[in-house]
N, C-alpha and C positions, 0 to 999 in steps of 0.2 A: 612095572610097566605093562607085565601082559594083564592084570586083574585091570589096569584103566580100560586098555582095551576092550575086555570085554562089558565093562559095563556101559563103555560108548555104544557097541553094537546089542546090550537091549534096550537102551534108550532111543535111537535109532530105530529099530525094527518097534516098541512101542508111540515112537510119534508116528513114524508110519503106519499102521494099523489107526493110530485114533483118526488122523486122516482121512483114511480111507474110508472110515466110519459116517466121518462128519460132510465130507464131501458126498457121499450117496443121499439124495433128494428123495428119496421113496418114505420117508420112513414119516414126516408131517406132512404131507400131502396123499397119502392113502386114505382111499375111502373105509370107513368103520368098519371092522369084520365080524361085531354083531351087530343087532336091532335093538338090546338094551342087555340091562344086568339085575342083576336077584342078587345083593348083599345083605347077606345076614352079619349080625355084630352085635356090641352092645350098645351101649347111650353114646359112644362117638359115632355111630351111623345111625341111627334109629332115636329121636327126638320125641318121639311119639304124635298123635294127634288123637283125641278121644272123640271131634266133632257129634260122630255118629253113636255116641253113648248118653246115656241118660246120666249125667253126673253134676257135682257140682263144683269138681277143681275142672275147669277150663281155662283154657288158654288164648281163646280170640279177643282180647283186647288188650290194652298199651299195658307195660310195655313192651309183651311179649313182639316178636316182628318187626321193630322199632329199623331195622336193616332192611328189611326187604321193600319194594317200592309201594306195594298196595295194600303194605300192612300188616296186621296180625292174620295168620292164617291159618291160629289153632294149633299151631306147633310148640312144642315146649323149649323154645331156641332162641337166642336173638340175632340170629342169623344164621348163615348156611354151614352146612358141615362139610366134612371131605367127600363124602359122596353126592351131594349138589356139586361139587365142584367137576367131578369127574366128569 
């Protein structure tokens, strides 16, 4: 009897807190608190783009970009990563 009890009272004091979490408005409605970001990583953030190289594996045409709306943009992607996304 007394172990039910207590696990009513952290379930309890747990829906309370999530709560009181989800009820406070601040948290998608603040403005950015920085200007941008510098992610280093490897080929899940960084795609590459060689544009500005003298080479001859490029990337701007089909069907590389084939997702984005204006096309191939020299990216080695066929669409966005998690850091477009962010």
């Amino acid at each position: 009897m007394e172990g039910e009890m207590s696990s009513r009272g952290w379930v309890l004091g747990l829906v309370s807190v999530l709560l009181l979490v989800t009820l406070n408005g601040d948290g998608a409605s603040a403005d950015p608190q920085v200007p941008c970001y510098f992610i280093f990583g490897d080929s899940l953030v960084d795609n590459g783009n060689n544009n500005g190289l003298n080479s001859l594996a490029r990337s701007n045409y089909l069907p590389y970009g084939i997702d984005f709306a204006a096309g191939p943009t020299g990216r080695f992607s066929n669409g966005k990563t998690t850091v477009d996304v962010i």
